[in-house]
N, C-alpha and C positions, 0 to 999 in steps of 0.2 A: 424205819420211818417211812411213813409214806407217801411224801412230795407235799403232801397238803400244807396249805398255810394255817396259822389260825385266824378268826376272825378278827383279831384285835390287832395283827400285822398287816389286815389287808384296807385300803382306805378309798373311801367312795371317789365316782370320779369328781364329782360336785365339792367335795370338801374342802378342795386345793382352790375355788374359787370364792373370792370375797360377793358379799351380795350387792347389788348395784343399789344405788339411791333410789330411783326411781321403784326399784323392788320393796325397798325398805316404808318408804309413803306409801307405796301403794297400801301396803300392810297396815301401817297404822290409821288412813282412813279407810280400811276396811273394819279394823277393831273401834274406830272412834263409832262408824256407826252403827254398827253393830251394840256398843253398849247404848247408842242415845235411844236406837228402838226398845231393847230391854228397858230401858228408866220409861218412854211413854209408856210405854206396856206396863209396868207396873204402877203408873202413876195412875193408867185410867181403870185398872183394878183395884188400887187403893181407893180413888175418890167417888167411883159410881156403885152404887150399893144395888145397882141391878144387875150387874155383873157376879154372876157367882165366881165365891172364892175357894168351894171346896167343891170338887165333884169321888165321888166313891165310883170308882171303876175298876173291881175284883180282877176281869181276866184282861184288863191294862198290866194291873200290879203281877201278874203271872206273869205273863208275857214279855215285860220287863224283868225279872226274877231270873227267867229260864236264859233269858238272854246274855246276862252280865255273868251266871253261871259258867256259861258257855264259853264266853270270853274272856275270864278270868281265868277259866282251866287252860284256854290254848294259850294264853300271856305267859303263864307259868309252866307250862308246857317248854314256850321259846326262853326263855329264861331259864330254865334248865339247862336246855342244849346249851344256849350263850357259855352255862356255868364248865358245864361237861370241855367245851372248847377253847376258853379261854383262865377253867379256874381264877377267876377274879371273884370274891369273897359278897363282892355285891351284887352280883348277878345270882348266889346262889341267897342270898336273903331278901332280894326283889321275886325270887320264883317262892320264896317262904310265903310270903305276904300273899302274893296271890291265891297260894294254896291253901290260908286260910279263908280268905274274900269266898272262895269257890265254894269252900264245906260249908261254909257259916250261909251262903246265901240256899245252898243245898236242902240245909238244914231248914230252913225257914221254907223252902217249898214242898218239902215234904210234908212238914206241918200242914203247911193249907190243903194239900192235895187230898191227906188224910182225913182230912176234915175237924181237927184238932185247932186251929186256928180261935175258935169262940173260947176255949180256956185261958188263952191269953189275954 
């Protein structure tokens, strides 16, 4: 054996403390306004027809592609290890999922890269 914990015996220092109230409000008028900006925001693309509502931006959707790619493989990646270190059943089908997320978006920028994307 060798001394190590695993990660599921060992507990953050922060966890043993309750959150304060004033933590707690802050949070929620942080998400309160945060959703009322999203609602004007889409209110004032819903109701002004000068506002475009579609723009086509190719090496946006790449660059987002290659991104969540990227991030998906390291999620699954740490989910792995999580699984490797603490065999817990759901850390090893949280790293599945991801490792599907990753091919499947792989897969979709290969298409485009190839130039194959206009058959779709």
């Amino acid at each position: 054996m060798s001394g190590r914990q695993p990660l599921a015996n060992v507990a953050s220092p922060s966890a043993a403390l309750p959150p304060t109230a004033a933590g707690v409000r802050r949070l929620d008028a942080t998400l309160a306004l945060a959703s009322l900006l999203l609602a004007a925001g889409s209110a004032v693309v819903w109701s002004d027809p000068a506002v475009p509502r579609v723009v086509r931006a190719p090496e946006a959707d790449v660059a987002i592609n290659v991104t969540a790619t990227l991030v998906g493989a390291a999620v699954a990646t740490l989910a792995w290890v999580r699984w490797r270190e603490t065999a817990e059943v759901a850390s090893l089908y949280e790293c599945s999922a991801f490792v599907v997320l990753s091919a499947t978006n792989a897969l979709l920028l290969s298409i485009v890269v190839l130039g194959a994307a206009s058959a779709f």
